[in-house]
C-alpha positions as CSV (number, residue, x, y, z in Angstrom):
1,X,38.8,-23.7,-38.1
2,X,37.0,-21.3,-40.7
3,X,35.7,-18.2,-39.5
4,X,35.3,-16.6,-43.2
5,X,34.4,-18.6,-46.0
6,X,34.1,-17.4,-49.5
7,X,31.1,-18.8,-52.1
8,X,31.5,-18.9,-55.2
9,X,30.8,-21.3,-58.4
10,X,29.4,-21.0,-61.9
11,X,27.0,-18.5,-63.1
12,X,23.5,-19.6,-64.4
13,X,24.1,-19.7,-67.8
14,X,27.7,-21.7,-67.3
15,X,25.5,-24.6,-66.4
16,X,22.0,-24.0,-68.6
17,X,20.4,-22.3,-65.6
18,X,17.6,-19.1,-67.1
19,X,15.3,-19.3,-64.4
20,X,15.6,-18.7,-61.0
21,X,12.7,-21.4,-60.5
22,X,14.8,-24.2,-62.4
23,X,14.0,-27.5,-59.7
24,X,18.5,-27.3,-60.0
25,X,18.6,-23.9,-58.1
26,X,17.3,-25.6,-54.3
27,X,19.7,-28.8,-55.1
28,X,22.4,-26.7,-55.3
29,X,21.3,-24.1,-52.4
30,X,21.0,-27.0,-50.4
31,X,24.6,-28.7,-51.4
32,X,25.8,-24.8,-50.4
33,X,23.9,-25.3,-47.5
34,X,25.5,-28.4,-46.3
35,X,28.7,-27.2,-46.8
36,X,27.8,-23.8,-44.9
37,X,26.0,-26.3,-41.7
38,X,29.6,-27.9,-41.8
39,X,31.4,-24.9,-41.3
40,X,29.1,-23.5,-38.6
41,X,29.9,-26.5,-36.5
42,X,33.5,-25.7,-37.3
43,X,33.2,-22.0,-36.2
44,X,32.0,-19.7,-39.1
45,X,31.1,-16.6,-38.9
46,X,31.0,-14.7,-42.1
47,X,30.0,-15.6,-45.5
48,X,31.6,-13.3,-48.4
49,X,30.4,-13.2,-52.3
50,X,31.3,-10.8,-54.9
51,X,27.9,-10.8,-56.0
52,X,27.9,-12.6,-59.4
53,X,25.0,-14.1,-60.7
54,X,24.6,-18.2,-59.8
55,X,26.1,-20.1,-57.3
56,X,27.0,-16.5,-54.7
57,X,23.8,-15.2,-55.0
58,X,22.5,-18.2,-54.1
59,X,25.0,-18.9,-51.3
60,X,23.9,-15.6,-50.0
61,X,20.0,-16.8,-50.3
62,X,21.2,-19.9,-47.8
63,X,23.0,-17.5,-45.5
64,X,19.9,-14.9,-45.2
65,X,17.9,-18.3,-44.6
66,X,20.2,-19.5,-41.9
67,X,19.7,-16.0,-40.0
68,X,15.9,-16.6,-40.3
69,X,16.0,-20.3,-39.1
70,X,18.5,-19.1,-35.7
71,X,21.9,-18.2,-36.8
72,X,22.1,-15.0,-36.1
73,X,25.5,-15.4,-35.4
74,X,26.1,-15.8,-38.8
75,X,27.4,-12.5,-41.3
76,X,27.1,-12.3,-44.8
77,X,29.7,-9.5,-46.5
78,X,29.6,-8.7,-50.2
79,X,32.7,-7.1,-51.4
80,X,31.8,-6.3,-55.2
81,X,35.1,-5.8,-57.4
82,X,33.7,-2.8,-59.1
83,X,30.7,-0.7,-58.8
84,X,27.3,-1.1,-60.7
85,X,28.2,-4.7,-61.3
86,X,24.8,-5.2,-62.1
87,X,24.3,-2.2,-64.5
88,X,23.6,-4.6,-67.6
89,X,21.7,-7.2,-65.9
90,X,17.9,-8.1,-66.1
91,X,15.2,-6.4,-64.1
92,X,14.7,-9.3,-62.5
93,X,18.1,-9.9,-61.5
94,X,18.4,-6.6,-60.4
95,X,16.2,-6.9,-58.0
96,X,17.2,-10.1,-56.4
97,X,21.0,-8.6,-55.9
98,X,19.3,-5.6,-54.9
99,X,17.4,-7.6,-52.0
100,X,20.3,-9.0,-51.1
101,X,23.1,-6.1,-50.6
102,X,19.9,-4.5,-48.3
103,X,19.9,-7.4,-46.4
104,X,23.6,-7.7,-46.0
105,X,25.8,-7.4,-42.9
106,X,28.4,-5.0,-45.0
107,X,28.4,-4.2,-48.9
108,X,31.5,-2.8,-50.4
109,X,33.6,-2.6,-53.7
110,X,37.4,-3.8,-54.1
111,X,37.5,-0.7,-57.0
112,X,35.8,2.5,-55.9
113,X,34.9,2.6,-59.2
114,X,33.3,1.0,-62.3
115,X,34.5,-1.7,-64.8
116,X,37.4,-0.8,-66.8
117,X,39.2,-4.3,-67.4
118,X,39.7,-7.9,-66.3
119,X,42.3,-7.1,-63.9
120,X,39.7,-6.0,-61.6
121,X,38.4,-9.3,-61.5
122,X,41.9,-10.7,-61.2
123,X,42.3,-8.4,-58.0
124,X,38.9,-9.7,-56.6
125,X,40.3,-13.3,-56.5
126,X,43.1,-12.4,-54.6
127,X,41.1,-10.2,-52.0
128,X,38.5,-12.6,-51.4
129,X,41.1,-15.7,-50.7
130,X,43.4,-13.7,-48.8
131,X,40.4,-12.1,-46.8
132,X,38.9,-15.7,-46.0
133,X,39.8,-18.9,-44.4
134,X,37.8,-21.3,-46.5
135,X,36.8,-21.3,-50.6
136,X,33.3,-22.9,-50.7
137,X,33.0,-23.7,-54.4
138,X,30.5,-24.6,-57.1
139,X,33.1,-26.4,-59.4
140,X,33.8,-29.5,-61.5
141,X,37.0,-30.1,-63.2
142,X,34.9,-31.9,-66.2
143,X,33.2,-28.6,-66.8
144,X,35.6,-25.4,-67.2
145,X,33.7,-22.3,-66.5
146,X,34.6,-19.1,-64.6
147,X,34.9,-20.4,-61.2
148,X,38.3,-22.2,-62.4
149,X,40.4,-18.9,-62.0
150,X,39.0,-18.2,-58.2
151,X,40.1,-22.1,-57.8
152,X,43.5,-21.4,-59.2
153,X,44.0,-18.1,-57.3
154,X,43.0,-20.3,-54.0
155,X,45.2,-23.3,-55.0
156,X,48.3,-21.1,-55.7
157,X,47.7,-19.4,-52.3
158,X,47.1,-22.6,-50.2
159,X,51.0,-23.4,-51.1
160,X,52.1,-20.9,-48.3
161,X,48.6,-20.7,-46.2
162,X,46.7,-22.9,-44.1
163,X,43.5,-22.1,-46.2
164,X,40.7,-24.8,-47.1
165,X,39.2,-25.1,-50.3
166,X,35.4,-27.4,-50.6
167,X,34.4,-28.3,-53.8
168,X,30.6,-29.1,-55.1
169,X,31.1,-30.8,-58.1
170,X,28.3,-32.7,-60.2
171,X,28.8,-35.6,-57.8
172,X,27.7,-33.5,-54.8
173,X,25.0,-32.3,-56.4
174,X,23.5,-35.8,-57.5
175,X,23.8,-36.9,-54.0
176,X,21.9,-34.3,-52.8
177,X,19.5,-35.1,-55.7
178,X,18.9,-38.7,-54.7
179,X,18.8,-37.8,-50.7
180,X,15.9,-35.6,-51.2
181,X,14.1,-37.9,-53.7
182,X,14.8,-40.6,-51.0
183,X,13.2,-38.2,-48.3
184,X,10.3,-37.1,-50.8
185,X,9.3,-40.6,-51.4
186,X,7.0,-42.9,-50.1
187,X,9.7,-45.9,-49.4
C-alpha cells in the first residue's frame, strides 16, 4: 500500500519537448494519471515532486486536477533540493512552477539554501525515496536521461525496503496514444 508516491521522469528537452502545448504533454499527463488513479485505489495520499521541469510539473498538473475533479483527499508536497531552482528558467516557466508551489499542500527545500553543487541533487534522491513509499517514473531504459539516477537511488534502496517503483516507458505512452485515438474515433 502507497500512501506517498514520488513523480518524477525526464525533463522537456530530454525528450524534444519546447512547448507546453506539444499534443505529447496530455499523453503523458494522462499515463501519470493512470498510474496516480491506481495508487488512489491502493491508498494514496500524497504526491511529492522536486519541482523540475517535465514529467513532475506535470504530475503535479494531474494531482491539482484530481483535487478539482473530487479528491480532495489527495496532497501534493514539493520539497525542492535547493532554493530559487527556477532562477534561470523562462518566464513562462516561471510562472507555471510559480502556480503550482501556491497551489501546493506544503513547499519546502532539502538545502536552506541555493545551488552550490551536484551533491545537492544527489541528497534529493535519497530524501524523496526514503520519504515515499512508491517512485512513479517517466523512464525508458532505451533512452538515458536524468531520471536514471532517481531510478538507481530507488533500486539500490528497494534491496532493504519494501518500496515500489512504476515505470512509464515509451510503451506506456503509446498505449495511452492508441486508447485515446480509439476513444476519439468514429469506429
Amino acid at each position: 500500500m502507497s500512501k506517498v508516491a514520488v513523480i518524477s521522469g525526464y525533463k522537456p528537452h530530454e525528450l524534444g519537448l519546447f512547448s507546453h502545448n506539444d499534443p505529447a504533454v496530455e499523453y503523458i499527463k494522462l499515463a501519470i494519471k493512470k498510474q496516480l488513479l491506481f495508487h488512489l485505489d491502493e491508498g494514496l495520499e500524497w504526491v511529492i515532486i522536486s519541482g523540475q521541469l517535465g514529467a513532475e510539473l506535470w504530475g503535479a498538473e494531474v494531482v491539482l486536477d484530481l483535487q478539482l475533479e473530487g479528491c480532495q483527499d489527495l496532497k501534493l508536497a514539493v520539497v525542492t533540493p535547493f532554493l530559487n531552482q527556477e532562477e534561470n528558467w523562462k518566464d513562462e516557466n516561471k510562472e507555471r512552477y510559480e502556480s503550482i508551489l501556491m497551489q501546493a499542500d506544503y513547499v519546502d527545500s532539502i538545502t536552506k539554501k541555493p545551488y552550490e553543487n551536484p551533491w545537492q541533487f544527489r541528497l534529493k534522491n535519497q530524501f524523496l525515496v526514503e520519504k515515499s513509499d512508491a517512485l512513479i517514473l517517466l523512464y525508458d531504459f532505451d533512452k538515458e536521461g536524468s531520471p536514471k539516477f532517481l531510478y538507481e537511488t530507488a533500486r539500490k534502496y528497494q534491496e532493504n525496503h519494501s518500496y515500489q517503483i512504476n515505470l512509464i516507458d515509451f510503451y506506456d505512452l503509446q498505449s495511452v496514444v492508441e486508447e485515446e485515438q480509439m476513444k476519439n474515433s468514429d469506429f
